[in-house]
N, CA, C and O atoms as CSV, one atom per row, in Angstrom:
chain,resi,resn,atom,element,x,y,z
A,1,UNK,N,N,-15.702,25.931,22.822
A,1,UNK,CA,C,-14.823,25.800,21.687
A,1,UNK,C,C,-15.054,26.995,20.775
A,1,UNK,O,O,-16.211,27.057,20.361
A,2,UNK,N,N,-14.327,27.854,20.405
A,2,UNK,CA,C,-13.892,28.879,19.346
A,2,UNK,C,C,-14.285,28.436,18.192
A,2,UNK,O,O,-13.924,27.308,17.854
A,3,UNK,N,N,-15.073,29.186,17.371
A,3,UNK,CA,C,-14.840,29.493,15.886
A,3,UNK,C,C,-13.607,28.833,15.243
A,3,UNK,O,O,-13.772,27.973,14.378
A,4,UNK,N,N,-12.318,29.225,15.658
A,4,UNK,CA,C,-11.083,29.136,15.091
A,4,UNK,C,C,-10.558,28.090,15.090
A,4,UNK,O,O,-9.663,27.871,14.274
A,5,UNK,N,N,-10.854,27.372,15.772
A,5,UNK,CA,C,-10.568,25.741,16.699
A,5,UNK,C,C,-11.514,24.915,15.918
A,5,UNK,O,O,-10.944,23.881,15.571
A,6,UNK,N,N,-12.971,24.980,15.429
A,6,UNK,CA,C,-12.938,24.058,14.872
A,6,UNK,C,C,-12.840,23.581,13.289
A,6,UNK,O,O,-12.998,24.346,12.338
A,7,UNK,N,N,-12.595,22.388,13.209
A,7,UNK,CA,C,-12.197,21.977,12.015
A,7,UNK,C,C,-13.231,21.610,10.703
A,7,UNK,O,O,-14.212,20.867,10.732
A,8,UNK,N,N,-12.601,22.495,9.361
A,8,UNK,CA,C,-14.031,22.522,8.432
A,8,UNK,C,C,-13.967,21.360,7.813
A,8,UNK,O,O,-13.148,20.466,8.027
A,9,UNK,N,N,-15.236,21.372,6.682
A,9,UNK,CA,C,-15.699,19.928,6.230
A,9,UNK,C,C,-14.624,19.586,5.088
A,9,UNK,O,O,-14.496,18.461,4.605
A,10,UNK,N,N,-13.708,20.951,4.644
A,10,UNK,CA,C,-13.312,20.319,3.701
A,10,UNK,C,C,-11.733,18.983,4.615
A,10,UNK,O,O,-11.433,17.875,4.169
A,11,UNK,N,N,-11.155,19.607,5.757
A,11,UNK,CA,C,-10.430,19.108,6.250
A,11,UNK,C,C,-10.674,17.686,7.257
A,11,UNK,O,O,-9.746,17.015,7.709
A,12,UNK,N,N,-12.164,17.405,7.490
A,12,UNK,CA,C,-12.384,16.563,7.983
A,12,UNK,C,C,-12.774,15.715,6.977
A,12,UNK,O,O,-13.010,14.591,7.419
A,13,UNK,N,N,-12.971,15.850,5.492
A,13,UNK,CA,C,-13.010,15.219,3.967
A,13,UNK,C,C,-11.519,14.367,3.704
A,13,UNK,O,O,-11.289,13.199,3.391
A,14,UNK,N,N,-10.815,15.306,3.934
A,14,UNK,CA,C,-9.258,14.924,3.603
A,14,UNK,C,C,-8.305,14.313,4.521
A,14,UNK,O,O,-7.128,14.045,4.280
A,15,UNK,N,N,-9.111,14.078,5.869
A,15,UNK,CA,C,-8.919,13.104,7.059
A,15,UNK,C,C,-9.611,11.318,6.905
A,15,UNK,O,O,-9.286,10.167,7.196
A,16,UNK,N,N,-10.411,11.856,6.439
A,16,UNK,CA,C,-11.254,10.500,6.008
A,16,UNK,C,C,-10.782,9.689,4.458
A,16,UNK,O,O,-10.740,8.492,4.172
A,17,UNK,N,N,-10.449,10.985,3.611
A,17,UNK,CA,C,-9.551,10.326,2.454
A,17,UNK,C,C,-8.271,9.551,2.629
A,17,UNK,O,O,-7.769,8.678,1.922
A,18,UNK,N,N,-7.771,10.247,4.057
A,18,UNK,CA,C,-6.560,9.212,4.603
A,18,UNK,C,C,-6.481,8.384,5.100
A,18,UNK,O,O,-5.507,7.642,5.228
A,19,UNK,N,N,-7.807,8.289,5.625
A,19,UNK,CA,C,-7.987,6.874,6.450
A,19,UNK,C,C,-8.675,6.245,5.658
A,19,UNK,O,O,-8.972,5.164,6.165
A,20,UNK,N,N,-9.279,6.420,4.200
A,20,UNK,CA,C,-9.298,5.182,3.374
A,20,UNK,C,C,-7.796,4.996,2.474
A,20,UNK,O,O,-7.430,3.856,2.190
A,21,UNK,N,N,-7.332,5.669,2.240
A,21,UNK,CA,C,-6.392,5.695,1.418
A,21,UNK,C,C,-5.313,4.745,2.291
A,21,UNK,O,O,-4.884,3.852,1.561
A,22,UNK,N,N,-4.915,4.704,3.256
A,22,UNK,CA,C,-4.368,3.831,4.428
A,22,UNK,C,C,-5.098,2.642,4.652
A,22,UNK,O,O,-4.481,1.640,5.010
A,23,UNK,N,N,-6.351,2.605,4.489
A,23,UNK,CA,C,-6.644,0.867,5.033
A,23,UNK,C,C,-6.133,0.486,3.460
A,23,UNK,O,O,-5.063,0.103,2.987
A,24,UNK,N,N,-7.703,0.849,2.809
A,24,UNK,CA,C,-7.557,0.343,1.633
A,24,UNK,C,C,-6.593,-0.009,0.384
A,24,UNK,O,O,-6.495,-0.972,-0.377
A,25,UNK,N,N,-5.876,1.321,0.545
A,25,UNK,CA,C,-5.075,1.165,0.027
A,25,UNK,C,C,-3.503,1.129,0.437
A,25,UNK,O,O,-2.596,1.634,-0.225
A,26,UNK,N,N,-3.386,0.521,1.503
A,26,UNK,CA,C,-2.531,0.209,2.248
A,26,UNK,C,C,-2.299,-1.235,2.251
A,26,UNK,O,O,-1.212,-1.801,2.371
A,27,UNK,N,N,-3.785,-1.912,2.063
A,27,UNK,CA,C,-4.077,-3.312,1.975
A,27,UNK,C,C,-3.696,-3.828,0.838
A,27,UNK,O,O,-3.060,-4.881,0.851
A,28,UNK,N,N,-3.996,-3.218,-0.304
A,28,UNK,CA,C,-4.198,-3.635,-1.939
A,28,UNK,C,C,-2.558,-3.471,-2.270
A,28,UNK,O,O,-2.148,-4.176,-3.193
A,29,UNK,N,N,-1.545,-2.566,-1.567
A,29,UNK,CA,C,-0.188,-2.151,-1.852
A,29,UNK,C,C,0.278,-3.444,-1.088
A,29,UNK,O,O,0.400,-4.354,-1.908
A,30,UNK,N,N,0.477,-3.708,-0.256
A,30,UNK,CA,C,0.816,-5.083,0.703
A,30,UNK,C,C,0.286,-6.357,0.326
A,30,UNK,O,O,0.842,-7.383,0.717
A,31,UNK,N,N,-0.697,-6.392,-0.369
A,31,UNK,CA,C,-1.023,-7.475,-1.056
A,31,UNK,C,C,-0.259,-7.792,-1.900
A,31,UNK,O,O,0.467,-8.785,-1.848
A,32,UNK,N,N,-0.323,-6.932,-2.862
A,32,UNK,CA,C,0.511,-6.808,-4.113
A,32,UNK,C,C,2.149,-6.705,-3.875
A,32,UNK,O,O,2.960,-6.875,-4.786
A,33,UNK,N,N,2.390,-6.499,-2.949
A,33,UNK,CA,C,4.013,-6.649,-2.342
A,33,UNK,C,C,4.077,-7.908,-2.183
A,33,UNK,O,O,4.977,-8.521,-2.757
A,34,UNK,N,N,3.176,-8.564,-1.402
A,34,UNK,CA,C,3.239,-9.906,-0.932
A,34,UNK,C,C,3.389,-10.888,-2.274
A,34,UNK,O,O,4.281,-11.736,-2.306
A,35,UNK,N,N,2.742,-10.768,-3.037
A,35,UNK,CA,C,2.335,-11.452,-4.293
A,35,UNK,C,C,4.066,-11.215,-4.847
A,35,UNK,O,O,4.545,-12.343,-4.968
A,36,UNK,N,N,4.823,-10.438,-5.108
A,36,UNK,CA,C,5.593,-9.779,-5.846
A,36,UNK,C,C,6.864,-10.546,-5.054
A,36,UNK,O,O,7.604,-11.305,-5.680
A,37,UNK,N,N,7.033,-10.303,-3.758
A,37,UNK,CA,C,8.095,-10.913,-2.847
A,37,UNK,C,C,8.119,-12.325,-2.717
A,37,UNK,O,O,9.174,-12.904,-2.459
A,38,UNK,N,N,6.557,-13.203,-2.945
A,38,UNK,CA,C,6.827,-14.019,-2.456
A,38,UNK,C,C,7.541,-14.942,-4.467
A,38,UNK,O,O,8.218,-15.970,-4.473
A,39,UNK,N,N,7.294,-14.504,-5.242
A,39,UNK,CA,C,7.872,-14.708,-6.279
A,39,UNK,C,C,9.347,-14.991,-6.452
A,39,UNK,O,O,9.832,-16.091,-6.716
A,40,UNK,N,N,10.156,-13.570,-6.224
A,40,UNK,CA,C,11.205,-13.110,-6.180
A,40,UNK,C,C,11.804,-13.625,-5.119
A,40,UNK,O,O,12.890,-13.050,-5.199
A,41,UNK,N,N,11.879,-14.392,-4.054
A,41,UNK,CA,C,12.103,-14.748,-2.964
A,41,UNK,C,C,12.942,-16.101,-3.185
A,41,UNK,O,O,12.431,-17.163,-3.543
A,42,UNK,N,N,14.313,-15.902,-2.916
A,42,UNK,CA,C,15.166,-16.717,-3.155
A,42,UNK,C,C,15.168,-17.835,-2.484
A,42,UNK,O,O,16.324,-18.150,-2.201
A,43,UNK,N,N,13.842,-19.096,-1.833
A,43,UNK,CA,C,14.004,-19.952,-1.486
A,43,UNK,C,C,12.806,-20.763,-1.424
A,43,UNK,O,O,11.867,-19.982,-1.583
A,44,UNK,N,N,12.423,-21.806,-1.289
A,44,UNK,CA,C,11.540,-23.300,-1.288
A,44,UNK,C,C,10.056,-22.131,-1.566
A,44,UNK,O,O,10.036,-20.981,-1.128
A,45,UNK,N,N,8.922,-22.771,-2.373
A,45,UNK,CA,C,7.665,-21.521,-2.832
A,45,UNK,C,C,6.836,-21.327,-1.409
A,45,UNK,O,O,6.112,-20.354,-1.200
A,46,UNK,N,N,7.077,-22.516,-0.365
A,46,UNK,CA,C,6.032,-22.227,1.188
A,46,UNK,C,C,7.004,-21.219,1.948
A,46,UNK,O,O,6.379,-20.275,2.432
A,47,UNK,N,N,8.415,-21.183,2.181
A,47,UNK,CA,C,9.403,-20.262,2.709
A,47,UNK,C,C,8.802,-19.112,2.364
A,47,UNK,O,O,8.288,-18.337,3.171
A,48,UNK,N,N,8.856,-18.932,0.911
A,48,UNK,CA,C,9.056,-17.626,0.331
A,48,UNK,C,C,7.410,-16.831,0.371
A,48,UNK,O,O,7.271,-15.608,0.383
A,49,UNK,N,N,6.661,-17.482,0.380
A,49,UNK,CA,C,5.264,-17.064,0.598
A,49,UNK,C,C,5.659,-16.734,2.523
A,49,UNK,O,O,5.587,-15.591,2.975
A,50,UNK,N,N,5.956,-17.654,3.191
A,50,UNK,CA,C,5.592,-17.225,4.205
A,50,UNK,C,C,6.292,-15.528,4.980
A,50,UNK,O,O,5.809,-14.607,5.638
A,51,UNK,N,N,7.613,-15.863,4.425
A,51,UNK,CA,C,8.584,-14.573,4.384
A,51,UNK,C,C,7.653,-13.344,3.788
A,51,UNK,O,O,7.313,-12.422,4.530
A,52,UNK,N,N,7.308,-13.388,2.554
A,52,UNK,CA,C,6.818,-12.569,1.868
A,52,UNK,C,C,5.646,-11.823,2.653
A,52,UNK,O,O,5.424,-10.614,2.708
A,53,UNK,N,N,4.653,-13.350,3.507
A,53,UNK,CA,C,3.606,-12.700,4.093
A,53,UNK,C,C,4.221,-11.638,5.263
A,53,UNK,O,O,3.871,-10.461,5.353
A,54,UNK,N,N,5.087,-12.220,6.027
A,54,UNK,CA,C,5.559,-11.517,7.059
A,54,UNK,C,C,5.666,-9.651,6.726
A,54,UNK,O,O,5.162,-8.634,7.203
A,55,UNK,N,N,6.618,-9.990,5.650
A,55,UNK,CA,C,7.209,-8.629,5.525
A,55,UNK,C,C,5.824,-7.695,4.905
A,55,UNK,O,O,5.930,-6.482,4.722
A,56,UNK,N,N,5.078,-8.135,4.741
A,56,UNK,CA,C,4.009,-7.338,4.248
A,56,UNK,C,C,3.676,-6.925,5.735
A,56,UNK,O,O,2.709,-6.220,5.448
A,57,UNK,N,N,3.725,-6.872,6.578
A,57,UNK,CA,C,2.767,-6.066,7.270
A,57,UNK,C,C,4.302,-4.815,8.155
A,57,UNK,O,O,4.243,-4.141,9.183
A,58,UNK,N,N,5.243,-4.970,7.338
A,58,UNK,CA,C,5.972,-3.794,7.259
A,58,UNK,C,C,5.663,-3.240,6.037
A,58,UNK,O,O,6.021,-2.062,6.028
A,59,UNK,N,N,5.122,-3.601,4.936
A,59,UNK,CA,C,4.602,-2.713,3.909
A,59,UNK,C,C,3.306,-2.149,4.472
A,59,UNK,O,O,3.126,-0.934,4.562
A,60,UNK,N,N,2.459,-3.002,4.828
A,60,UNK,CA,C,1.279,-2.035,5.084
A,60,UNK,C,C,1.376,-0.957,6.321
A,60,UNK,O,O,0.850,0.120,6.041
A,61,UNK,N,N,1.961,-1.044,7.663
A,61,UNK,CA,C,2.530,-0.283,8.444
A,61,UNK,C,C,3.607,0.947,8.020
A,61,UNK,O,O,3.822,1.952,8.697
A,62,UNK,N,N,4.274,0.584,6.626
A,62,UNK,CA,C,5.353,1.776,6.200
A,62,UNK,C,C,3.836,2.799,5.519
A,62,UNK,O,O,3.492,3.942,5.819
A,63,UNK,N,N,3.221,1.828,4.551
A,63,UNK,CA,C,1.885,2.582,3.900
A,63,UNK,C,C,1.117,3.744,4.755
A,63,UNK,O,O,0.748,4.894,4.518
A,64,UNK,N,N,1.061,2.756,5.994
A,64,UNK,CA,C,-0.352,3.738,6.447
A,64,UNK,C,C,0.346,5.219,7.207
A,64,UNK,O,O,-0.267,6.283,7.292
A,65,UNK,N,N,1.529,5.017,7.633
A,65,UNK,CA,C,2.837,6.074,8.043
A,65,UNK,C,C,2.729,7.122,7.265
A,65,UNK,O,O,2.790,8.296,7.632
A,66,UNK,N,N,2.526,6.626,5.912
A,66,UNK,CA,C,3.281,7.135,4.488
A,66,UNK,C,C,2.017,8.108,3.959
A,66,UNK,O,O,2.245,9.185,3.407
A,67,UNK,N,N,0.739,7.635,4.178
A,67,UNK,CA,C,-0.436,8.192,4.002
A,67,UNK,C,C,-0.968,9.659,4.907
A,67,UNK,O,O,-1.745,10.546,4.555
A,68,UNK,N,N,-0.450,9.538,5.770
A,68,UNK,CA,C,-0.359,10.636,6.735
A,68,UNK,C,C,0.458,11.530,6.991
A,68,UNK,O,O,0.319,12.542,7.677
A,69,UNK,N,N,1.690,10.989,6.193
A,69,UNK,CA,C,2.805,12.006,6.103
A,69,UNK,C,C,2.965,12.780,5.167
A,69,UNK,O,O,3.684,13.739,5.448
A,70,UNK,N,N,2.448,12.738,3.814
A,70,UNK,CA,C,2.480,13.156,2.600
A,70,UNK,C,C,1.511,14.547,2.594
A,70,UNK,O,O,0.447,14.684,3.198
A,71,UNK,N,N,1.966,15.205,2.022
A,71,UNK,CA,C,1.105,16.606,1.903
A,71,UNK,C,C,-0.610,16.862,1.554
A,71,UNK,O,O,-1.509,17.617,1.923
A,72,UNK,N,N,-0.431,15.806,0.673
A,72,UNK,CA,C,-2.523,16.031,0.555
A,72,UNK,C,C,-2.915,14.108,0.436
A,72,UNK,O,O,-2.366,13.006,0.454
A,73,UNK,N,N,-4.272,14.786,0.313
A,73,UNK,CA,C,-5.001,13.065,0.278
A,73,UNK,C,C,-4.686,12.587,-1.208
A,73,UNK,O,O,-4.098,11.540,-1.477
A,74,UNK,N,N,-5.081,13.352,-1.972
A,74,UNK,CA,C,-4.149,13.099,-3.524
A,74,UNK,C,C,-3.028,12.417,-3.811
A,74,UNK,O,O,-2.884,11.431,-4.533
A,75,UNK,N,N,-2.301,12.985,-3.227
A,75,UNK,CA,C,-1.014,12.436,-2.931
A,75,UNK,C,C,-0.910,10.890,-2.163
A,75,UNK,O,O,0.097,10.210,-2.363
A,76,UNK,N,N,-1.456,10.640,-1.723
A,76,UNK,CA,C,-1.463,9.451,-0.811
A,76,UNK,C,C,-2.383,8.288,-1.794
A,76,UNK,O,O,-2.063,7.214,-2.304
A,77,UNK,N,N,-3.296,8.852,-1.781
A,77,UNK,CA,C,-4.146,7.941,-3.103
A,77,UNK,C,C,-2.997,7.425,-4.298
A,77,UNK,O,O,-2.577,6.291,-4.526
A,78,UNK,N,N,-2.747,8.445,-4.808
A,78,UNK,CA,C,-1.960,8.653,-6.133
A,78,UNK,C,C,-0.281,7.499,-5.625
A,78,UNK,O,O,0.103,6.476,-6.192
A,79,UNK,N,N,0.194,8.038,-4.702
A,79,UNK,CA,C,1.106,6.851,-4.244
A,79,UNK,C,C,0.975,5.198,-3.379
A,79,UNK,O,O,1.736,4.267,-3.115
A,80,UNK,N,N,-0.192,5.479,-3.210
A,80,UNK,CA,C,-0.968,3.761,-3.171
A,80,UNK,C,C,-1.271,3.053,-4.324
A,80,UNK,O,O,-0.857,1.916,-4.551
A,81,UNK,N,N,-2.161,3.864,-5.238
A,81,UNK,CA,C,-2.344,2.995,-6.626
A,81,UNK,C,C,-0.836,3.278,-7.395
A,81,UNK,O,O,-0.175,2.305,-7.759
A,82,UNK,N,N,-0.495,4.229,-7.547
A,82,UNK,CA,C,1.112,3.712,-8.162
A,82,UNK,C,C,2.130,2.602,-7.917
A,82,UNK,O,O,2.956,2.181,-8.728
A,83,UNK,N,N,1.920,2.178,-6.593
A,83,UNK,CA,C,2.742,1.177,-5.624
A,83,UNK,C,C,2.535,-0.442,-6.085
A,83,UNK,O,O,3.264,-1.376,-6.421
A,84,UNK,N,N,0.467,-0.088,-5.811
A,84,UNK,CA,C,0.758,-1.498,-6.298
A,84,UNK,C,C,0.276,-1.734,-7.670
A,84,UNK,O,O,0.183,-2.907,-8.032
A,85,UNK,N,N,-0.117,-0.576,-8.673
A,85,UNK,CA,C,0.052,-1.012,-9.747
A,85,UNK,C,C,1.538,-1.473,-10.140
A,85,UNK,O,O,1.536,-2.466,-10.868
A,86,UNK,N,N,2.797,-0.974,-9.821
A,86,UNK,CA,C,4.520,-1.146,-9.903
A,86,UNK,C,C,3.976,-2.693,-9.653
A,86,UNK,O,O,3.757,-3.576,-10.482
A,87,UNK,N,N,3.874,-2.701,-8.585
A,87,UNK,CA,C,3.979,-4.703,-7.760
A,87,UNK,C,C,3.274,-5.205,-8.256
A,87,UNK,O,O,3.939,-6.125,-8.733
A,88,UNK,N,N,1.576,-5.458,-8.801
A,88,UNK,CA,C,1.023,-5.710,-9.759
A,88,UNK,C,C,1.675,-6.036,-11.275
A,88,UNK,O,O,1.682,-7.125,-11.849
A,89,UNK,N,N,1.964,-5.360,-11.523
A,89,UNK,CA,C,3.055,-5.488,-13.022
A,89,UNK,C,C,4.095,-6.101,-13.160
A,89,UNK,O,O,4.450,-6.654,-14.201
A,90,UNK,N,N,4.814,-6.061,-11.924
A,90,UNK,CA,C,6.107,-6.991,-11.624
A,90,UNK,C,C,5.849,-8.146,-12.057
A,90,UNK,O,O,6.462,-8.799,-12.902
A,91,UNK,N,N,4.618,-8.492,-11.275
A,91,UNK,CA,C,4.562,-10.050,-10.245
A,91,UNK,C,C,3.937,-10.562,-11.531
A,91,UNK,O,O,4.170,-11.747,-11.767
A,92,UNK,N,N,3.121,-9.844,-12.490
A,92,UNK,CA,C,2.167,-9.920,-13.634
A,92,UNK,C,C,3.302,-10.382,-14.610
A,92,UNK,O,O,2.967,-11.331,-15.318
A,93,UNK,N,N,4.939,-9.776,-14.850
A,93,UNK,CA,C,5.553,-10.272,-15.604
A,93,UNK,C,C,5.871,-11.502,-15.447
A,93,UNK,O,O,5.457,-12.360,-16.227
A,94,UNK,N,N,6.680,-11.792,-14.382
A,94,UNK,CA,C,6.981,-12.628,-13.590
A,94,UNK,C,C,6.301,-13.702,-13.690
A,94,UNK,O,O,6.888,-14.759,-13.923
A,95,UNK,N,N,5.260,-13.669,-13.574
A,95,UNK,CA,C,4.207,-14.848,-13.795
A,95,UNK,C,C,3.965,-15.497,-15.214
A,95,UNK,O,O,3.704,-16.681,-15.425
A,96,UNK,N,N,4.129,-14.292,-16.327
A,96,UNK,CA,C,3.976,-14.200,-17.692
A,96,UNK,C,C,5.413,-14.877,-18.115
A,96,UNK,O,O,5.408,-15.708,-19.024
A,97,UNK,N,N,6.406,-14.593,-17.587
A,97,UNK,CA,C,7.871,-15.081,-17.986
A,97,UNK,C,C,8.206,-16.282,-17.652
A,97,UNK,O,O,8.947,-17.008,-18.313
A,98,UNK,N,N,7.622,-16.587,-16.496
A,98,UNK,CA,C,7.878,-17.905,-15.913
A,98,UNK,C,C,7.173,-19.459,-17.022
A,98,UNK,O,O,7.569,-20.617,-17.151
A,99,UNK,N,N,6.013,-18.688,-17.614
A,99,UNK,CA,C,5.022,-19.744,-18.503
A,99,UNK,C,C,5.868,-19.595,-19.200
A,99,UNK,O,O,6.583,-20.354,-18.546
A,100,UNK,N,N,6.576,-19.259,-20.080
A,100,UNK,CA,C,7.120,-18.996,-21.338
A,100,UNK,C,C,8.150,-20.007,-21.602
A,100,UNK,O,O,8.780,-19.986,-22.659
């Protein structure tokens, strides 16, 4: 193997930032989708939880896509905690509006 061929620490840093940034925060975004959908979910609260669960693992599968496609690990971080802070806040109103 060449000099040129192999890969430095800072790029095998920013491989590993994606593969946490994808579980973890792939998990915590799909959670928080789940939480958010199964709210908003126009039917009976066990339907809509179960729907909600489903479609989460097209959120976490669009996530971890989404983490690897994006230009830096920054970027991927930065659009995981944005995601589910958004769904977090939703579901946080939602919950807050509903007591009221």
């Amino acid at each position: 193997m060449s000099k040129a061929s192999t890969p430095t620490a800072a790029y095998r840093w920013s491989v590993v930032s994606r593969v946490a940034a994808a579980a973890l925060g792939g998990y915590a975004l799909s959670s928080a989708a789940t939480v958010l959908l199964a709210l908003i979910w126009p039917a009976p609260k066990a339907q809509a939880l179960l729907w909600a669960t489903m479609l989460s693992f097209l959120v976490y599968t669009a996530a971890v896509i989404w983490a690897f496609y994006t230009r830096s690990a920054s970027r991927a971080w930065m659009g995981m905690a944005s995601g589910t802070a958004l769904c977090t806040g939703l579901a946080w109103w939602l919950i807050r509006g509903a007591g009221a």
